[in-house]
N, C-alpha and C positions, 0 to 999 in steps of 0.2 A: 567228362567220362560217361559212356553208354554205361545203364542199365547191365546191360549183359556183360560187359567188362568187368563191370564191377563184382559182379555176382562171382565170376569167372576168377577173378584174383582171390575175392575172398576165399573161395573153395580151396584153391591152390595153399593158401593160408594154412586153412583148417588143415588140410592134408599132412602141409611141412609139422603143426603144429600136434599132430596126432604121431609121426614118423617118430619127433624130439622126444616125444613123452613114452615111445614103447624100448626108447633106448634100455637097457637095463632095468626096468620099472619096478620088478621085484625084488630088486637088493639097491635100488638106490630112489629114498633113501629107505636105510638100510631097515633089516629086519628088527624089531624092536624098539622103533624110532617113536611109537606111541601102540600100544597094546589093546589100544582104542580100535584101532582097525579090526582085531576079531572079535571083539566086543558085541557089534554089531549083528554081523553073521550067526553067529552064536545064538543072538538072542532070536534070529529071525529062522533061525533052522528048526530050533526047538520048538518052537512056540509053533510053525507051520506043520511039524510033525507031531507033536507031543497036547499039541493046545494051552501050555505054559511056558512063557518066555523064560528060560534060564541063560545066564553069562557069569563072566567073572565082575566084581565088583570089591573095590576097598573099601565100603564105606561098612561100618558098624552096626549099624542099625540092624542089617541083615541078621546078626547074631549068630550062635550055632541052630535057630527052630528052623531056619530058612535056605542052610549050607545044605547043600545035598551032594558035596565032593570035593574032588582036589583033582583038578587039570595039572597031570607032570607027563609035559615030554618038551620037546625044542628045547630042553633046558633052563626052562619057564617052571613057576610053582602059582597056580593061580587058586584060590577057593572059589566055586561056583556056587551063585544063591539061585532062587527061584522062589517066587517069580520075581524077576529083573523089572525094576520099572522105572530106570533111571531118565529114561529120554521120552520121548514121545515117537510114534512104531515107526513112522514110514520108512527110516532108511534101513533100520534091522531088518523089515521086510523085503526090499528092497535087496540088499547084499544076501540075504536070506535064499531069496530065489534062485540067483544070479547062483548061486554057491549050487544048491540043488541039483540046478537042470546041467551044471558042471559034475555029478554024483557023489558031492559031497556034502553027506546027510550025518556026520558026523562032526565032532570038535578036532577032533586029531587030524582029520582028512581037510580043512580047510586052505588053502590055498593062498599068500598075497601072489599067486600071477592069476589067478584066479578074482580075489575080491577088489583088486589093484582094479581090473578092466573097468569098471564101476566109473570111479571117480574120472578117468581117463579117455571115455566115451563122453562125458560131462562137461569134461574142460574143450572138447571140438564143439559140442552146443553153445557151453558159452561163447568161445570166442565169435562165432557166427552171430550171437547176439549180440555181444560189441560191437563185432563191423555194422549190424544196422540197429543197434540205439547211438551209435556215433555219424554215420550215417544223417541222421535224423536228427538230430543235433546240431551237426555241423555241415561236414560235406563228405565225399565221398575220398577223397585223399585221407583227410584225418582218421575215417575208419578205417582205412587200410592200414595207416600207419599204425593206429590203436590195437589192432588183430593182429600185426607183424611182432609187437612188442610184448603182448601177452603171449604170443607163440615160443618168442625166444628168449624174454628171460630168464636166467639158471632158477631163481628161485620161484618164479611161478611154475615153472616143468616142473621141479618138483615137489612140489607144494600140492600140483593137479593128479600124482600119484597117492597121495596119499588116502586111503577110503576111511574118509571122515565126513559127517555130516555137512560143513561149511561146504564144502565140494557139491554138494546138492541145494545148499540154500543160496548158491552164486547164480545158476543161473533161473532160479525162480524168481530171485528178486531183479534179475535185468528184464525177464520175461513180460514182471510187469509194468516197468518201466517202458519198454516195448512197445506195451498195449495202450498205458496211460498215452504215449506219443503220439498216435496214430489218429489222424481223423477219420472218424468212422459214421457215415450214413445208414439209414434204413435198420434191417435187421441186425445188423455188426454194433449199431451204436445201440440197441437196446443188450445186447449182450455183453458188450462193453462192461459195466457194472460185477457183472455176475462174474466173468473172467479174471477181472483186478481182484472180487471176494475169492473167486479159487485160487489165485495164486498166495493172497494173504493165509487164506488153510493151508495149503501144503506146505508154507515160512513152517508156522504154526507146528504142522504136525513133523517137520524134518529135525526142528531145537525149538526148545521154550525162546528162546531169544530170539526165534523168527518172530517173536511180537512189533521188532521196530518194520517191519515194512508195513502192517495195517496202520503202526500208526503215523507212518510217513504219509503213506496215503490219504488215509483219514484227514490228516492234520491237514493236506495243500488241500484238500475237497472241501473244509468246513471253511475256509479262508474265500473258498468260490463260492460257500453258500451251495454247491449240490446236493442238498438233499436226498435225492434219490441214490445216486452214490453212495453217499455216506451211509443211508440204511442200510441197505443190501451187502454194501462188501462190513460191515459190524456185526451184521449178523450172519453171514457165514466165517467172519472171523472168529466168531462166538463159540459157533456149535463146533467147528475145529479146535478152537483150543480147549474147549469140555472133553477130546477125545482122550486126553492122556489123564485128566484127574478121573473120568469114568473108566478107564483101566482099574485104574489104582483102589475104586472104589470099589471093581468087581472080585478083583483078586485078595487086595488086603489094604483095607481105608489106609490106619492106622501105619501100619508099615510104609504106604507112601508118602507118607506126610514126615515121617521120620526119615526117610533117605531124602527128602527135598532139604530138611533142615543140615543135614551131612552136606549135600551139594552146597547149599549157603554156607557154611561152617567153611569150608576145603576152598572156595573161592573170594571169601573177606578175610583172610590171615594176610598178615600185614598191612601194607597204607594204601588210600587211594591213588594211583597214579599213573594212569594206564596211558596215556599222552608218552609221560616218561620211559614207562615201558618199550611203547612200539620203537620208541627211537633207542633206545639202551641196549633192547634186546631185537636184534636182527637176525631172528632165525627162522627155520621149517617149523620146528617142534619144541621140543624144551631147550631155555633158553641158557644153559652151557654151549649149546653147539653154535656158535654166532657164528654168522655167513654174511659177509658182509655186501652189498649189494649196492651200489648206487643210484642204477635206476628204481630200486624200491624207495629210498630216503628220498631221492628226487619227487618222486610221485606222494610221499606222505607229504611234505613239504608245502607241495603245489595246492594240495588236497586239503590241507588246512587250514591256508591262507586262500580257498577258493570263494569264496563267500566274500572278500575283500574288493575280487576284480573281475568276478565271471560275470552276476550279473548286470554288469552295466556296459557290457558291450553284444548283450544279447535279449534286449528290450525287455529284461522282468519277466522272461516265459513262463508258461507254468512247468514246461517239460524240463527246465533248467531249476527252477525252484526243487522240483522233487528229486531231478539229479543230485541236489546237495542233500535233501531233505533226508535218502534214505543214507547216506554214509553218515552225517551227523547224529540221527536218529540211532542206527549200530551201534555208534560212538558212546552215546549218551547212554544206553539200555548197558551196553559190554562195561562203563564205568560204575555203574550200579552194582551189576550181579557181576560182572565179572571182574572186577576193579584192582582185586588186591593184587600185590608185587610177587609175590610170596607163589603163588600158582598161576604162572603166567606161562601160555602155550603161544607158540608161533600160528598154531592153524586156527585158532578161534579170531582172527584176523582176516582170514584168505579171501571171505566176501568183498573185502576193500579193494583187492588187487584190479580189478573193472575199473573200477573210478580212479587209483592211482591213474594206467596205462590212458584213460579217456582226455584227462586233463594233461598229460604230458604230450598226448599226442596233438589235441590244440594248439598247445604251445609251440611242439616245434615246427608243427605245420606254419601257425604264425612267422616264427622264427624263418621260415626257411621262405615265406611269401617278402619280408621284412625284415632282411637280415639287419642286424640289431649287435654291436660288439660285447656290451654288460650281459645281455641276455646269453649269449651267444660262451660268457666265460660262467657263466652260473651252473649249465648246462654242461660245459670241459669241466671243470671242477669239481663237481658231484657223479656225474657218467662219465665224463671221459675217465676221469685217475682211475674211476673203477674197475674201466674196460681194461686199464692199462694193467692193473691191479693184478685183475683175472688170467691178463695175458702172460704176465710174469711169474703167476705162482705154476703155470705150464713150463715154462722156460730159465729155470731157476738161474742157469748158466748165465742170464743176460742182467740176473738181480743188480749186480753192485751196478750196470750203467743206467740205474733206472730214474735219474734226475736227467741223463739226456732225452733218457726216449719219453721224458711226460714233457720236456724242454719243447722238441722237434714239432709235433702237433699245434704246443699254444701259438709256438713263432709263423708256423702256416697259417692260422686259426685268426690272429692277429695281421700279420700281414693280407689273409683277403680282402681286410675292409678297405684295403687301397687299390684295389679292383673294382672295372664297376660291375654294378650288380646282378651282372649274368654270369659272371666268371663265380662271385660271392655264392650263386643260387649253385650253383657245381661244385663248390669246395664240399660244402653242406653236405648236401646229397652224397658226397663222394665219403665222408665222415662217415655222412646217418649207414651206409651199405656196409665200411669196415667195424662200426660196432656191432649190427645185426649177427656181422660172419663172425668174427670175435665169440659172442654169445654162442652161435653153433658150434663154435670148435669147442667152448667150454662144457656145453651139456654133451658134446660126443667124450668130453675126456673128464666126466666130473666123478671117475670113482679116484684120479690123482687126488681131488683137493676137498673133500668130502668122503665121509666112512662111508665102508660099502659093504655089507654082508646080507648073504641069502638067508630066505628062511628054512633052517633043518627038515630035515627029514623024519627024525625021530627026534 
Protein backbone atom coordinates (compact mmCIF):
# COMPACT_ATOMS: atom_id res chain seq x y z
CA UNK A 1 0.00 0.00 0.00
CA UNK A 2 1.29 3.60 -1.00
CA UNK A 3 2.12 6.02 1.43
CA UNK A 4 -0.68 8.20 0.44
CA UNK A 5 -3.14 5.52 0.62
CA UNK A 6 -2.48 4.94 3.52
CA UNK A 7 -2.56 8.23 4.91
CA UNK A 8 -5.91 8.75 2.85
CA UNK A 9 -7.75 5.87 4.61
CA UNK A 10 -6.51 6.72 7.73
CA UNK A 11 -8.01 10.19 7.65
CA UNK A 12 -11.32 8.62 6.31
CA UNK A 13 -10.94 6.61 9.67
CA UNK A 14 -10.50 9.49 11.82
CA UNK A 15 -13.35 11.34 10.11
CA UNK A 16 -15.99 8.09 10.44
CA UNK A 17 -14.34 7.96 13.91
CA UNK A 18 -15.17 11.68 14.93
CA UNK A 19 -19.02 11.48 12.99
CA UNK A 20 -19.56 8.12 15.63
CA UNK A 21 -18.54 10.02 18.69
CA UNK A 22 -20.59 13.52 17.92
CA UNK A 23 -23.60 11.05 17.77
CA UNK A 24 -25.59 12.18 20.88
CA UNK A 25 -22.28 12.92 22.85
CA UNK A 26 -23.93 14.93 25.33
CA UNK A 27 -26.42 12.76 26.93
CA UNK A 28 -24.74 9.55 25.94
CA UNK A 29 -23.32 8.63 28.16
CA UNK A 30 -25.50 10.14 30.11
CA UNK A 31 -25.61 13.18 32.26
CA UNK A 32 -24.21 12.20 35.55
CA UNK A 33 -22.30 9.35 34.51
CA UNK A 34 -19.17 10.76 36.68
CA UNK A 35 -19.46 14.46 38.07
CA UNK A 36 -15.73 14.30 37.37
CA UNK A 37 -16.32 15.77 34.16
CA UNK A 38 -17.25 19.48 35.67
CA UNK A 39 -14.81 19.01 38.12
CA UNK A 40 -12.43 19.91 35.85
CA UNK A 41 -13.73 22.92 34.19
CA UNK A 42 -14.63 24.36 37.36
CA UNK A 43 -11.38 24.27 38.62
CA UNK A 44 -9.78 25.60 35.45
CA UNK A 45 -12.50 28.48 35.12
CA UNK A 46 -11.90 29.80 38.57
CA UNK A 47 -8.48 29.55 39.04
CA UNK A 48 -8.08 31.27 35.19
CA UNK A 49 -10.47 34.16 36.42
CA UNK A 50 -10.22 34.28 40.03
CA UNK A 51 -6.34 33.03 40.59
CA UNK A 52 -7.80 30.14 42.91
CA UNK A 53 -8.78 26.89 41.64
CA UNK A 54 -12.17 26.08 43.26
CA UNK A 55 -14.44 22.83 42.37
CA UNK A 56 -16.55 20.37 44.04
CA UNK A 57 -14.80 17.87 46.11
CA UNK A 58 -16.00 14.83 48.60
CA UNK A 59 -13.06 14.47 50.39
CA UNK A 60 -12.96 15.86 54.26
CA UNK A 61 -10.14 17.17 54.63
CA UNK A 62 -11.30 20.29 52.85
CA UNK A 63 -13.54 20.89 56.23
CA UNK A 64 -15.90 23.92 56.56
CA UNK A 65 -12.33 26.63 56.61
CA UNK A 66 -12.01 25.73 53.00
CA UNK A 67 -16.07 25.32 51.74
CA UNK A 68 -16.84 28.53 50.24
CA UNK A 69 -20.48 27.19 48.90
CA UNK A 70 -23.00 24.82 47.75
CA UNK A 71 -23.50 24.32 43.81
CA UNK A 72 -27.52 23.48 43.65
CA UNK A 73 -28.98 23.37 40.36
CA UNK A 74 -29.27 20.39 37.58
CA UNK A 75 -30.60 18.70 40.46
CA UNK A 76 -27.20 18.16 41.85
CA UNK A 77 -26.12 19.39 45.64
CA UNK A 78 -22.35 19.75 45.38
CA UNK A 79 -20.06 21.62 48.37
CA UNK A 80 -17.32 23.69 46.62
CA UNK A 81 -13.73 23.93 48.44
CA UNK A 82 -11.06 26.14 47.41
CA UNK A 83 -8.41 25.91 46.65
CA UNK A 84 -9.11 22.46 44.93
CA UNK A 85 -5.78 20.69 44.65
CA UNK A 86 -6.93 17.28 43.99
CA UNK A 87 -5.10 16.58 40.51
CA UNK A 88 -2.32 18.20 38.90
CA UNK A 89 -3.63 21.51 36.40
CA UNK A 90 -3.25 20.58 32.97
CA UNK A 91 -6.55 19.36 32.01
CA UNK A 92 -8.60 21.84 34.45
CA UNK A 93 -6.74 24.22 32.44
CA UNK A 94 -7.41 22.79 29.70
CA UNK A 95 -11.40 22.28 29.81
CA UNK A 96 -11.03 25.63 31.63
CA UNK A 97 -10.27 27.39 28.35
CA UNK A 98 -12.28 25.40 26.14
CA UNK A 99 -15.19 26.31 28.51
CA UNK A 100 -14.25 30.26 28.45
CA UNK A 101 -13.74 30.99 24.90
CA UNK A 102 -17.36 28.99 24.72
CA UNK A 103 -18.60 32.29 27.43
CA UNK A 104 -18.91 30.11 29.93
CA UNK A 105 -17.16 31.93 33.00
CA UNK A 106 -19.50 30.49 35.36
CA UNK A 107 -20.35 27.02 37.23
CA UNK A 108 -23.93 27.06 36.26
CA UNK A 109 -23.21 27.95 32.69
CA UNK A 110 -20.99 24.98 31.98
CA UNK A 111 -21.83 22.82 29.29
CA UNK A 112 -21.15 18.63 28.65
CA UNK A 113 -21.65 19.76 24.73
CA UNK A 114 -19.35 22.07 25.42
CA UNK A 115 -16.72 20.33 27.69
CA UNK A 116 -17.59 16.94 25.88
CA UNK A 117 -15.68 18.63 22.49
CA UNK A 118 -12.41 18.23 24.70
CA UNK A 119 -11.99 14.67 24.97
CA UNK A 120 -13.64 14.06 21.57
CA UNK A 121 -11.18 16.11 19.45
CA UNK A 122 -8.56 13.81 21.43
CA UNK A 123 -9.87 10.45 20.58
CA UNK A 124 -9.42 11.70 16.33
CA UNK A 125 -5.57 12.47 17.63
CA UNK A 126 -5.29 9.40 19.11
CA UNK A 127 -6.61 7.17 16.66
CA UNK A 128 -4.20 8.83 13.94
CA UNK A 129 -1.71 7.82 16.44
CA UNK A 130 -2.52 4.16 16.41
CA UNK A 131 -2.70 4.06 12.75
CA UNK A 132 1.06 5.17 12.77
CA UNK A 133 2.48 3.44 16.16
CA UNK A 134 0.90 0.43 14.37
CA UNK A 135 1.91 1.37 11.36
CA UNK A 136 5.53 1.12 12.64
CA UNK A 137 5.10 -1.76 14.40
CA UNK A 138 3.71 -3.78 12.04
CA UNK A 139 2.42 -2.89 8.58
CA UNK A 140 0.20 -0.82 7.23
CA UNK A 141 -3.02 -3.07 6.96
CA UNK A 142 -2.85 -3.91 10.80
CA UNK A 143 -2.96 0.00 11.33
CA UNK A 144 -5.95 0.40 9.42
CA UNK A 145 -7.39 -2.37 10.98
CA UNK A 146 -6.26 -1.13 14.59
CA UNK A 147 -7.81 2.71 13.77
CA UNK A 148 -11.19 1.05 12.19
CA UNK A 149 -11.52 -0.78 15.52
CA UNK A 150 -10.98 1.85 17.92
CA UNK A 151 -13.25 3.98 15.61
CA UNK A 152 -16.24 1.65 16.12
CA UNK A 153 -16.25 0.06 19.13
CA UNK A 154 -19.49 0.99 21.43
CA UNK A 155 -17.53 1.23 24.25
CA UNK A 156 -14.49 3.07 23.25
CA UNK A 157 -17.09 5.80 21.41
CA UNK A 158 -18.09 6.14 24.41
CA UNK A 159 -15.62 6.12 26.67
CA UNK A 160 -13.81 9.00 24.07
CA UNK A 161 -16.89 11.30 25.37
CA UNK A 162 -16.25 11.36 28.27
CA UNK A 163 -14.03 14.60 29.58
CA UNK A 164 -11.76 12.90 31.98
CA UNK A 165 -8.20 13.17 32.37
CA UNK A 166 -7.43 9.45 30.80
CA UNK A 167 -8.89 10.89 27.49
CA UNK A 168 -5.67 13.27 27.49
CA UNK A 169 -3.19 10.94 28.96
CA UNK A 170 -4.10 8.28 25.81
CA UNK A 171 -2.72 10.11 23.44
CA UNK A 172 0.43 11.47 25.13
CA UNK A 173 1.48 8.32 26.00
CA UNK A 174 1.18 6.74 22.20
CA UNK A 175 2.74 10.24 21.23
CA UNK A 176 5.67 8.92 22.98
CA UNK A 177 5.62 5.87 21.96
CA UNK A 178 5.52 7.37 18.40
CA UNK A 179 8.58 9.19 19.06
CA UNK A 180 10.43 6.47 20.96
CA UNK A 181 9.76 4.34 17.36
CA UNK A 182 11.12 6.65 15.03
CA UNK A 183 14.72 6.74 13.80
CA UNK A 184 15.81 10.04 13.94
CA UNK A 185 19.17 11.68 12.49
CA UNK A 186 20.79 14.98 12.81
CA UNK A 187 18.96 17.46 14.71
CA UNK A 188 15.61 15.24 15.36
CA UNK A 189 17.75 12.72 17.13
CA UNK A 190 19.37 15.15 19.62
CA UNK A 191 15.75 16.42 20.38
CA UNK A 192 14.54 13.11 20.53
CA UNK A 193 15.37 12.99 24.32
CA UNK A 194 13.88 16.12 25.28
CA UNK A 195 10.46 15.35 23.43
CA UNK A 196 10.06 11.62 25.27
CA UNK A 197 11.12 14.16 28.66
CA UNK A 198 7.92 16.35 27.43
CA UNK A 199 5.70 13.88 26.89
CA UNK A 200 6.63 12.10 30.35
CA UNK A 201 5.60 15.99 32.06
CA UNK A 202 2.55 16.43 30.47
CA UNK A 203 1.62 12.10 31.83
CA UNK A 204 2.86 13.93 34.90
CA UNK A 205 1.12 16.98 34.87
CA UNK A 206 -2.57 15.48 33.22
CA UNK A 207 -2.84 12.39 36.66
CA UNK A 208 -0.35 11.63 39.24
CA UNK A 209 -0.50 8.18 37.65
CA UNK A 210 1.09 9.52 34.43
CA UNK A 211 4.21 8.55 36.42
CA UNK A 212 4.22 4.91 34.68
CA UNK A 213 5.06 6.23 31.30
CA UNK A 214 8.74 7.90 32.47
CA UNK A 215 8.94 5.03 34.04
CA UNK A 216 8.31 2.86 31.19
CA UNK A 217 10.56 4.74 29.44
CA UNK A 218 13.08 5.06 31.75
CA UNK A 219 13.06 1.36 32.61
CA UNK A 220 13.59 0.19 28.40
CA UNK A 221 16.57 3.14 28.28
CA UNK A 222 18.52 1.96 31.40
CA UNK A 223 18.17 -1.73 29.97
CA UNK A 224 20.08 0.07 26.69
CA UNK A 225 22.29 1.76 28.94
CA UNK A 226 21.39 5.46 27.25
CA UNK A 227 22.43 7.62 29.48
CA UNK A 228 21.88 10.55 27.87
CA UNK A 229 18.13 9.54 27.76
CA UNK A 230 17.70 8.46 30.79
CA UNK A 231 19.11 12.03 32.22
CA UNK A 232 17.16 14.29 30.47
CA UNK A 233 13.76 12.73 30.16
CA UNK A 234 14.21 12.29 34.69
CA UNK A 235 14.69 15.35 34.81
CA UNK A 236 12.19 16.91 33.08
CA UNK A 237 10.15 14.28 34.48
CA UNK A 238 11.26 15.80 37.83
CA UNK A 239 10.56 19.25 37.55
CA UNK A 240 6.87 18.12 36.17
CA UNK A 241 6.01 16.23 38.61
CA UNK A 242 7.29 19.05 41.44
CA UNK A 243 4.40 20.98 39.64
CA UNK A 244 1.44 19.79 41.44
CA UNK A 245 3.07 19.37 45.24
CA UNK A 246 4.40 23.23 44.48
CA UNK A 247 0.72 24.14 43.94
CA UNK A 248 -0.09 22.68 46.96
CA UNK A 249 2.84 24.15 48.63
CA UNK A 250 1.83 27.80 47.46
CA UNK A 251 -1.67 27.61 48.33
CA UNK A 252 -1.95 25.39 51.47
CA UNK A 253 1.09 22.73 52.23
CA UNK A 254 -0.75 21.01 54.91
CA UNK A 255 -4.20 20.77 53.36
CA UNK A 256 -2.52 19.12 50.32
CA UNK A 257 -0.98 16.45 51.86
CA UNK A 258 -4.26 15.88 53.76
CA UNK A 259 -6.50 15.60 50.57
CA UNK A 260 -3.68 13.18 49.08
CA UNK A 261 -4.09 10.95 52.23
CA UNK A 262 -8.23 11.11 51.34
CA UNK A 263 -7.29 10.22 47.62
CA UNK A 264 -5.19 7.17 49.31
CA UNK A 265 -7.93 6.30 51.77
CA UNK A 266 -11.03 6.36 48.99
CA UNK A 267 -8.80 4.18 46.61
CA UNK A 268 -7.32 1.28 49.00
CA UNK A 269 -10.97 0.18 50.56
CA UNK A 270 -11.21 -3.11 50.07
CA UNK A 271 -8.78 -5.92 48.35
CA UNK A 272 -6.28 -5.73 45.94
CA UNK A 273 -7.46 -6.96 42.69
CA UNK A 274 -7.60 -4.95 39.93
CA UNK A 275 -6.94 -7.88 37.13
CA UNK A 276 -10.28 -9.14 38.66
CA UNK A 277 -11.62 -6.06 38.28
CA UNK A 278 -11.13 -5.15 34.72
CA UNK A 279 -12.53 -8.49 33.78
CA UNK A 280 -15.78 -8.51 36.58
CA UNK A 281 -16.38 -5.10 35.77
CA UNK A 282 -17.02 -4.21 32.17
CA UNK A 283 -17.97 -0.84 32.02
CA UNK A 284 -17.79 3.17 30.95
CA UNK A 285 -17.79 4.45 34.56
CA UNK A 286 -19.02 2.98 37.76
CA UNK A 287 -19.20 -0.35 37.70
CA UNK A 288 -23.12 -1.08 38.33
CA UNK A 289 -23.66 -0.10 34.76
CA UNK A 290 -21.81 -3.38 32.94
CA UNK A 291 -21.64 -3.22 29.32
CA UNK A 292 -20.69 -5.94 28.06
CA UNK A 293 -18.43 -5.86 25.28
CA UNK A 294 -16.34 -8.63 23.66
CA UNK A 295 -14.09 -7.08 21.61
CA UNK A 296 -12.81 -5.15 24.99
CA UNK A 297 -12.45 -8.76 26.87
CA UNK A 298 -10.92 -10.07 23.52
CA UNK A 299 -8.26 -7.26 23.69
CA UNK A 300 -7.58 -7.55 27.63
CA UNK A 301 -7.10 -11.14 27.15
CA UNK A 302 -4.64 -10.73 24.29
CA UNK A 303 -3.13 -7.91 26.14
CA UNK A 304 -2.27 -9.95 29.01
CA UNK A 305 -1.07 -12.94 27.68
CA UNK A 306 1.15 -10.43 25.17
CA UNK A 307 4.35 -10.85 26.75
CA UNK A 308 3.94 -14.63 26.29
CA UNK A 309 3.96 -14.53 22.32
CA UNK A 310 4.57 -10.97 20.90
CA UNK A 311 8.12 -10.94 21.43
CA UNK A 312 9.26 -13.70 19.84
CA UNK A 313 8.01 -13.32 16.49
CA UNK A 314 9.31 -9.63 16.45
CA UNK A 315 13.08 -10.11 17.08
CA UNK A 316 13.24 -8.59 20.85
CA UNK A 317 12.64 -4.77 19.54
CA UNK A 318 12.99 -2.21 21.60
CA UNK A 319 9.71 -0.58 20.04
CA UNK A 320 7.88 -3.70 21.01
CA UNK A 321 9.43 -4.06 24.55
CA UNK A 322 8.09 -0.49 25.40
CA UNK A 323 4.72 -1.38 23.67
CA UNK A 324 4.34 -3.86 26.66
CA UNK A 325 6.44 -1.81 28.94
CA UNK A 326 3.92 1.09 29.12
CA UNK A 327 0.43 -1.01 29.48
CA UNK A 328 2.20 -3.38 32.12
CA UNK A 329 3.78 -0.34 33.89
CA UNK A 330 -0.23 1.42 33.99
CA UNK A 331 -1.06 -2.02 35.26
CA UNK A 332 1.36 -2.26 37.99
CA UNK A 333 1.29 1.77 39.16
CA UNK A 334 -3.27 1.56 38.85
CA UNK A 335 -2.60 -1.87 41.23
CA UNK A 336 -0.76 0.21 43.86
CA UNK A 337 -2.66 3.41 44.03
CA UNK A 338 -5.57 2.39 42.43
CA UNK A 339 -6.01 -1.15 43.32
CA UNK A 340 -8.93 -1.51 45.64
CA UNK A 341 -12.48 -3.33 44.56
CA UNK A 342 -14.31 -1.01 46.42
CA UNK A 343 -13.80 2.35 44.10
CA UNK A 344 -13.31 0.98 40.96
CA UNK A 345 -14.17 3.27 37.82
CA UNK A 346 -14.39 2.16 34.09
CA UNK A 347 -12.46 5.32 32.85
CA UNK A 348 -9.12 5.04 35.01
CA UNK A 349 -8.74 2.14 32.41
CA UNK A 350 -9.33 3.89 28.94
CA UNK A 351 -5.47 4.52 28.32
CA UNK A 352 -5.32 0.65 27.64
CA UNK A 353 -8.02 0.72 25.08
CA UNK A 354 -4.67 1.58 22.15
CA UNK A 355 -2.98 -1.49 23.15
CA UNK A 356 -6.09 -3.71 23.55
CA UNK A 357 -7.36 -2.68 19.55
CA UNK A 358 -3.03 -2.81 18.44
CA UNK A 359 -2.80 -6.38 19.50
CA UNK A 360 -6.06 -7.57 18.23
CA UNK A 361 -5.53 -6.07 15.14
CA UNK A 362 -2.19 -8.13 14.73
CA UNK A 363 -3.79 -10.93 15.30
CA UNK A 364 -6.49 -10.83 13.02
CA UNK A 365 -4.44 -9.46 10.35
CA UNK A 366 -2.33 -12.59 11.11
CA UNK A 367 -5.57 -14.59 11.13
CA UNK A 368 -6.80 -13.42 8.03
CA UNK A 369 -2.94 -13.77 6.16
CA UNK A 370 -3.24 -17.52 7.86
CA UNK A 371 -6.42 -18.55 8.27
CA UNK A 372 -6.15 -20.71 11.33
CA UNK A 373 -9.73 -22.69 12.56
CA UNK A 374 -8.79 -22.56 16.76
CA UNK A 375 -7.91 -19.09 16.16
CA UNK A 376 -10.43 -18.34 13.99
CA UNK A 377 -13.20 -19.80 16.93
CA UNK A 378 -11.38 -17.92 19.77
CA UNK A 379 -12.15 -14.83 17.98
CA UNK A 380 -16.38 -16.17 16.95
CA UNK A 381 -16.63 -16.93 20.66
CA UNK A 382 -15.61 -13.74 22.40
CA UNK A 383 -16.53 -11.00 19.32
CA UNK A 384 -18.58 -12.88 17.41
CA UNK A 385 -21.45 -13.86 20.33
CA UNK A 386 -20.80 -10.33 21.20
CA UNK A 387 -21.64 -8.82 17.93
CA UNK A 388 -24.49 -11.20 17.84
CA UNK A 389 -25.23 -10.15 21.35
CA UNK A 390 -25.42 -6.39 20.41
CA UNK A 391 -27.33 -7.25 17.43
CA UNK A 392 -30.15 -8.93 19.42
CA UNK A 393 -30.48 -6.59 22.21
CA UNK A 394 -31.67 -4.18 18.92
CA UNK A 395 -33.88 -6.74 17.72
CA UNK A 396 -35.49 -8.27 20.70
CA UNK A 397 -38.33 -9.85 18.40
CA UNK A 398 -35.58 -12.37 16.93
CA UNK A 399 -34.29 -12.98 20.84
CA UNK A 400 -35.78 -16.52 21.51
CA UNK A 401 -34.10 -17.75 17.67
CA UNK A 402 -30.82 -16.69 18.96
CA UNK A 403 -29.04 -20.22 19.23
CA UNK A 404 -29.88 -20.35 15.43
CA UNK A 405 -28.47 -17.16 14.51
CA UNK A 406 -24.97 -17.61 16.81
CA UNK A 407 -25.49 -21.58 15.09
CA UNK A 408 -25.47 -19.99 11.13
CA UNK A 409 -22.17 -18.02 11.25
CA UNK A 410 -20.03 -20.89 13.25
CA UNK A 411 -21.34 -23.46 10.62
CA UNK A 412 -20.04 -20.79 7.68
CA UNK A 413 -17.09 -20.15 9.94
CA UNK A 414 -16.33 -23.72 10.10
CA UNK A 415 -17.03 -24.92 6.84
CA UNK A 416 -14.52 -22.21 5.09
CA UNK A 417 -11.72 -24.19 6.24
CA UNK A 418 -12.73 -26.62 3.55
CA UNK A 419 -12.19 -23.97 0.90
CA UNK A 420 -9.09 -23.16 -0.30
CA UNK A 421 -7.48 -20.29 1.01
CA UNK A 422 -8.77 -17.60 -1.11
CA UNK A 423 -12.24 -18.19 -0.68
CA UNK A 424 -11.06 -18.73 3.45
CA UNK A 425 -9.23 -14.97 3.00
CA UNK A 426 -13.14 -13.65 1.78
CA UNK A 427 -15.26 -15.42 4.36
CA UNK A 428 -12.87 -13.29 6.84
CA UNK A 429 -12.97 -10.16 5.31
CA UNK A 430 -16.62 -10.57 4.59
CA UNK A 431 -17.12 -11.27 8.65
CA UNK A 432 -14.43 -8.61 9.82
CA UNK A 433 -16.86 -5.69 7.42
CA UNK A 434 -20.39 -7.21 8.98
CA UNK A 435 -18.92 -6.81 12.57
CA UNK A 436 -17.58 -3.18 11.85
CA UNK A 437 -21.34 -2.36 10.39
CA UNK A 438 -22.83 -4.15 13.44
CA UNK A 439 -20.84 -1.80 15.79
CA UNK A 440 -22.21 1.25 13.58
CA UNK A 441 -25.59 0.54 13.81
CA UNK A 442 -25.02 -0.06 17.48
CA UNK A 443 -23.41 3.43 18.43
CA UNK A 444 -26.18 5.03 15.87
CA UNK A 445 -28.83 3.18 18.22
CA UNK A 446 -26.99 3.01 21.64
CA UNK A 447 -29.61 5.39 23.76
CA UNK A 448 -32.08 1.65 23.11
CA UNK A 449 -29.33 -0.36 25.24
CA UNK A 450 -27.66 2.13 27.32
CA UNK A 451 -29.17 5.15 29.62
CA UNK A 452 -29.39 8.21 28.08
CA UNK A 453 -30.11 11.66 29.64
CA UNK A 454 -29.24 15.33 28.90
CA UNK A 455 -27.70 17.56 31.01
CA UNK A 456 -30.52 20.19 32.68
CA UNK A 457 -30.77 23.27 32.18
CA UNK A 458 -31.47 24.62 35.49
Amino acid sequence: MSKSGFYLLLALIAFLSLTLRLINYDRLPPFKETMDEFMYPWAGITFLTKGTPSSWSMFPSYGEEHTVGLFSSWGIGYYIVSPWMEKPPLYPLITGIVALMFGQDNLQEVRLSTIRLVPITLSVITIILIGLVTQRLFNSIAALIAASLYATIPTIVMANRLSITENLLTPITLLALLIFSLRTKGKWQTAKPYLLGLCSGLALLTKDIGVFLPIALIGILLLKKKWRYVVIISIISLVSGLIHPLIGLYYDWDLFLAVLEDYRKAHSLGLPQIIYSIIQYPVIGHKEKIFLDGSILAGYLLLFTSPFWLLKNTKNDDNFKLFLAIPFSLLSVSAILEGGDVTFYGWHYFPFFPFLVIVLAKLLHDLWQNPDLLKSLFFYLIIGSSTIRFFLLLTPQLAKTWQWILAVPLLILTGSFFLKPAYQKIILMTIFIIFLAVNIIIILNLDQIYPSSPQPFD
